[in-house]
C-alpha positions, -999 to +999 in steps of 0.1 A: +052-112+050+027-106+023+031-072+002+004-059-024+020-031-052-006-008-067+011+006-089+006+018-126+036+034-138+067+005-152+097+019-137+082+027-103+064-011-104+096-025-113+112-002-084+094-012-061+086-052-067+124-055-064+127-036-034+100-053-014+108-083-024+137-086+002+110-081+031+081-104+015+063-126-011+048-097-034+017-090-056+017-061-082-015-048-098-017-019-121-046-002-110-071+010-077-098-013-089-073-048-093-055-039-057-090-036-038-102-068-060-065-086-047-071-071-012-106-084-006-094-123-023-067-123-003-086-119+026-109-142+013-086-167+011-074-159+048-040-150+036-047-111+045-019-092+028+006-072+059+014-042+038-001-022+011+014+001-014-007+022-036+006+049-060-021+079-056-020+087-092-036+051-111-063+045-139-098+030-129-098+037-091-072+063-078-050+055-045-072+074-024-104+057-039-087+023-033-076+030+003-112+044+011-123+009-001-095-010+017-103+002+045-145+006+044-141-033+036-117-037+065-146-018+091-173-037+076-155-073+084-150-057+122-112-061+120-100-040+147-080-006+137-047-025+155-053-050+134-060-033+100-031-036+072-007-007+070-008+013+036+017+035+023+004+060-005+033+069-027+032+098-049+050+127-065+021+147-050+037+160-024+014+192-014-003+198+019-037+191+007-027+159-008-010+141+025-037+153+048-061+137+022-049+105+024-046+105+063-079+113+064-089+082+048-067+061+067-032+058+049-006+048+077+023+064+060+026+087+029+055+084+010+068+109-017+085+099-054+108+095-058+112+069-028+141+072-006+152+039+005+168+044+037+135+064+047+114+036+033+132+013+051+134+028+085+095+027+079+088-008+075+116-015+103+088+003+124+066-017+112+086-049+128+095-055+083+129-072+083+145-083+050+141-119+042+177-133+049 
């Protein structure tokens, strides 16, 4: 499985890297504009990443920005909404407004900082994830 990180806080890119790195080769990036850049190479390159990550909160573009341009780029290549990557926005903005936001733009799950493994988990197992063994 291929994993993107958008992420531009240290500890929560470390965090994260090192978790989901037992379910998949990983990319980090530090901002909205360098995960849309990795997103559209990688599916340049035909290695599509399986599962996005981007922190809400970044420099340049913010998550929401980002997923709006994952997924306008993923409508303009006709790739069918089965078929579309799943993105988890992950935030300490936890408010109403905020999660219905980044539904509205297409986010498959919204995840709130900080993350709680066992929920994380039990998300990606949804997703068919499995740790590497």
């Amino acid at each position: 499985m291929k994993i993107l990180i958008a992420e531009d806080d240290f500890a929560s890119r470390k965090f994260m890297l090192k978790f989901l790195s037992n379910y998949g080769e990983c990319d980090v990036t530090v901002d909205g504009m360098e995960a849309v850049d990795a997103f559209l190479m990688a599916l340049e390159d035909g290695e599509g990443y399986d599962l996005v990550t981007l922190d809400i909160m970044m420099p340049v573009l913010d998550g929401y920005q980002a997923l709006k341009a994952i997924r306008d780029i993923e409508k303009e290549r006709g790739i069918p909404e089965e078929d579309m990557v799943k993105i988890i926005m992950t935030t300490a903005l936890n408010e109403g407004r905020n999660v219905k936001k980044a539904f509205e733009l297409g986010c498959t799950v919204y995840s709130g900082k900080p993350i709680n493994q066992e929920k994380f988990e039990g998300v990606l197992q949804k997703f068919g994830m499995m740790p590497k063994q």
